[in-house]
KEFITI-494740 format. One record per residue (C-alpha): residue number from 1; residue in one letter; x, y, z. Coordinates in Angstrom, 1 decimal, padded with zeros to 4 digits, always signed. Layout:
BEGIN
(NUM,A,(X,Y,Z))
...
end
This chain:
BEGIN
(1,X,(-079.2,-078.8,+037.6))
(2,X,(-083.0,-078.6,+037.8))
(3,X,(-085.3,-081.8,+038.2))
(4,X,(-086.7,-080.9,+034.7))
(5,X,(-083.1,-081.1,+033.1))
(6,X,(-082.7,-084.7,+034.7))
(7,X,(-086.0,-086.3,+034.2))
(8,X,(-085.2,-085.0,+030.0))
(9,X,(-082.0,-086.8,+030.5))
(10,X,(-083.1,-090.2,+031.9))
(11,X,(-085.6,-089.9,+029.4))
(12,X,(-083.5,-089.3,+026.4))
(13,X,(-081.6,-092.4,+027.8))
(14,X,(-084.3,-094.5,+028.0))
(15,X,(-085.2,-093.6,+024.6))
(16,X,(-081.9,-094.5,+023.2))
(17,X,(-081.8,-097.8,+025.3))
(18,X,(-085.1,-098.9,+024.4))
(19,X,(-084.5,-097.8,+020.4))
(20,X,(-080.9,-099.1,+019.8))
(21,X,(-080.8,-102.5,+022.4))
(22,X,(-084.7,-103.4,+022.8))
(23,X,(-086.8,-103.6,+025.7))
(24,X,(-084.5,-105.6,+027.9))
(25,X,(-081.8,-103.0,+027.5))
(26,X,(-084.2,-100.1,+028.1))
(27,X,(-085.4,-102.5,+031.7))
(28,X,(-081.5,-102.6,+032.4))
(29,X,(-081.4,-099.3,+031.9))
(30,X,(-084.6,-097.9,+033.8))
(31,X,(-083.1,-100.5,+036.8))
(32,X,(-079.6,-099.1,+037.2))
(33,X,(-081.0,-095.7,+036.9))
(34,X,(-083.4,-096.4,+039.9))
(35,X,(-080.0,-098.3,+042.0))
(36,X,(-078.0,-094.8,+041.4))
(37,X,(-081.2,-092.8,+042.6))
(38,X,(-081.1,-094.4,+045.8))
(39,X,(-077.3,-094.4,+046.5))
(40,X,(-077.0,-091.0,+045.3))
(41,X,(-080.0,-090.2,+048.4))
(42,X,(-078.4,-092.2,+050.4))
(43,X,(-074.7,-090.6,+050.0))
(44,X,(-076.5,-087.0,+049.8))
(45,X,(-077.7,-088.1,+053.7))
(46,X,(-081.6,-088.0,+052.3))
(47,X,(-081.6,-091.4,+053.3))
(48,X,(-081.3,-093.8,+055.5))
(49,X,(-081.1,-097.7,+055.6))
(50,X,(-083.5,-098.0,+058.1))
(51,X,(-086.1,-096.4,+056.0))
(52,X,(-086.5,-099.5,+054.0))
(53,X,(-087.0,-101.4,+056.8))
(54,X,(-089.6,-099.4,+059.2))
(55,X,(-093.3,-100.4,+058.8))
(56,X,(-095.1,-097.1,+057.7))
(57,X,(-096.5,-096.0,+060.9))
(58,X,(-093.0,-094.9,+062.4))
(59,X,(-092.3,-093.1,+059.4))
(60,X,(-094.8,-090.7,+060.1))
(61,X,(-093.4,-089.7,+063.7))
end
C-alpha cells in the first residue's frame, strides 16, 4: 500500500472522528494513530529505542 493510500486513510479517520465524536475524539484519535506509527517502526526494525534518547549530534554519525 502506497504512502498516498494511508495518509487518505488516517485522514478519512480523522474526518469521521472529528465529525461524529468532536474534537477530543478526533485528538484521541490523531494520538493513537501517532503510538501505532511508532511501534509499527519500531517492530518493522526502522527504529530503535535509543533513538529517542541520543542528543542530535550522534544521530548524524
Amino acid at each position: 500500500m502506497s504512502m498516498a493510500v494511508v495518509g487518505m486513510i488516517a485522514g478519512m479517520a480523522l474526518g469521521f472522528a472529528g465529525y461524529f465524536g468532536g474534537f477530543g475524539a478526533f485528538l484521541l484519535v490523531a494520538a493513537l494513530g501517532a503510538i501505532g506509527f511508532v511501534a509499527g517502526r519500531f517492530l518493522e526494525g526502522d527504529l530503535e529505542i535509543g533513538d529517542f534518547f541520543r542528543p542530535r549530534k550522534e544521530r548524524r554519525r
